[in-house]
C-alpha positions in Angstrom: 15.4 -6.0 2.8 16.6 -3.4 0.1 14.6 -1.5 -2.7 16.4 0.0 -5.1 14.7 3.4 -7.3 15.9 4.7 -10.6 15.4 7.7 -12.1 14.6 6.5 -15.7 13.4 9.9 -17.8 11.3 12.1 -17.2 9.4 11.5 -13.9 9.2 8.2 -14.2 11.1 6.0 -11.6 12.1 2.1 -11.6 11.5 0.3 -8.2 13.4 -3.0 -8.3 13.5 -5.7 -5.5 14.1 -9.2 -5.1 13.8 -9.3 -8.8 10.8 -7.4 -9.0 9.7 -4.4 -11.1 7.6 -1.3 -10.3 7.3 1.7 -12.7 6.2 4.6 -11.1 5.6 8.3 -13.4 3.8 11.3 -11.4 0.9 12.9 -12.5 1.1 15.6 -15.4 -0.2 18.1 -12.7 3.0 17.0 -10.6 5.3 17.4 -14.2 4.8 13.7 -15.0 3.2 11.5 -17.8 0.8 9.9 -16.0 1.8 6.6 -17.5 2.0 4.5 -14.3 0.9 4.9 -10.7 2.7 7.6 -8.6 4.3 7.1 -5.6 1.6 8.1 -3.5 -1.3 6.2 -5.3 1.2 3.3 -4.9 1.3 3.6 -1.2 -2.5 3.2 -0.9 -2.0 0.3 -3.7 0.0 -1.3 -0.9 -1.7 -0.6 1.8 -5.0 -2.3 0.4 -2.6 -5.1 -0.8 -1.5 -5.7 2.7 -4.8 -6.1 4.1 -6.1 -7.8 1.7 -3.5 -10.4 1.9 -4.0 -10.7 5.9 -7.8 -11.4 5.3 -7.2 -13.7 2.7 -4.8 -15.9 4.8 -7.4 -15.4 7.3 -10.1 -16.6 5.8 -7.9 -19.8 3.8 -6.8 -20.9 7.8 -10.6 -20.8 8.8 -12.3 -21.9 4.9 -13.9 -19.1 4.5 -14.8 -18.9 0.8 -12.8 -16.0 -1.1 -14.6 -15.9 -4.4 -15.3 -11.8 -5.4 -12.7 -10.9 -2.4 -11.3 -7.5 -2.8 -10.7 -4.1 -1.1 -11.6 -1.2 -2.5 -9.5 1.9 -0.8 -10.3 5.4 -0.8 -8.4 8.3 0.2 -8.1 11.9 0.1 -4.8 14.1 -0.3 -3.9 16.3 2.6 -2.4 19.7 2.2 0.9 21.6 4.4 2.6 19.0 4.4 1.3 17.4 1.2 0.7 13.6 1.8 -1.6 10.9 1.7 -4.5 12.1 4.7 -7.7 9.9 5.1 -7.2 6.5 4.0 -10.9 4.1 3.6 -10.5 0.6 3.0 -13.9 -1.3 2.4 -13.8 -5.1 2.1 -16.0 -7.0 -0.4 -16.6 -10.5 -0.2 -18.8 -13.3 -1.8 -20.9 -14.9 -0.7 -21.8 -12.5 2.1 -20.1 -14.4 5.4 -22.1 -13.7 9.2 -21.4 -10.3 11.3 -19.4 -12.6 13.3 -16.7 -13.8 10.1 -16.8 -10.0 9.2 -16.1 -8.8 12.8 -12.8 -11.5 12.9 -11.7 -10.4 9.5 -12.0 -6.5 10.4 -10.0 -7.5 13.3 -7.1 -9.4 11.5 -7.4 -6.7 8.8 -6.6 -4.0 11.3 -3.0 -6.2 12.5 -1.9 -5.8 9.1 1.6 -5.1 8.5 1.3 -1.0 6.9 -1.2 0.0 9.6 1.0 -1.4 12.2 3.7 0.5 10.5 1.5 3.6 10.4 0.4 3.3 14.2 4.1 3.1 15.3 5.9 4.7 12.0 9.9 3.8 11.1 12.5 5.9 12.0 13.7 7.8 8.3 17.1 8.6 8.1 18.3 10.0 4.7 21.7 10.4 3.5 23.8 10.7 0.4 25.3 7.9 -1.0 29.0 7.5 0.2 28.5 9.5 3.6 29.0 8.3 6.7 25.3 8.5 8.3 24.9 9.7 11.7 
């Protein structure tokens, strides 16, 4: 898969894949507008996105009703290296299924695809475009 990001003026940045498009602008405290999500309230955007999506295919295999689903995340900002620290996702759903549906959902939830890629994270390898990489 490929992702391409654009500078587009000021701090704000295009994300474009598959025909999709993500505007991104950094906080004014971080020299942006604040016109759009940043990168890093994006990332917790996605990560409640992914979960939510494995419980919701979770619960449309089994018929679990869905009405008022949603995940409401919560994180904090960690400092030296600045990044995204604790990360809280709380599931809502209506109406309120048994301790046993909510035990198999928090299970599927926690095989979703950006934890697994948290618990064993991606090699990074940065380069400049039009260098061999090594």
């Amino acid at each position: 898969m490929e992702l391409t990001v654009q500078h587009l003026n000021g701090m704000r940045l295009l994300a474009t894949a598959d025909g999709h498009r993500v505007v991104l602008d950094a906080a004014p405290e971080d020299g942006g507008g604040g016109t759009a999500m940043g990168a890093p309230q994006l990332f917790v955007a996605a990560m409640g996105t992914c979960i939510l999506e494995f419980v919701l295919n979770s619960c449309r295999l089994r018929g679990v009703p869905v009405e008022g689903l949603s995940v409401e995340m919560v994180h904090e900002e960690a400092p030296r290296p600045r990044r995204v620290g604790a990360l809280e996702a709380t599931i809502h759903i209506e109406p309120d299924p048994s301790d046993e549906v909510k035990r198999r959902l928090l299970g599927v939830a926690r095989h979703a695809t950006l934890i697994s890629t948290l618990v064993h994270p991606p090699e990074v390898r940065l380069c400049f475009g039009g260098e061999d990489e090594e």
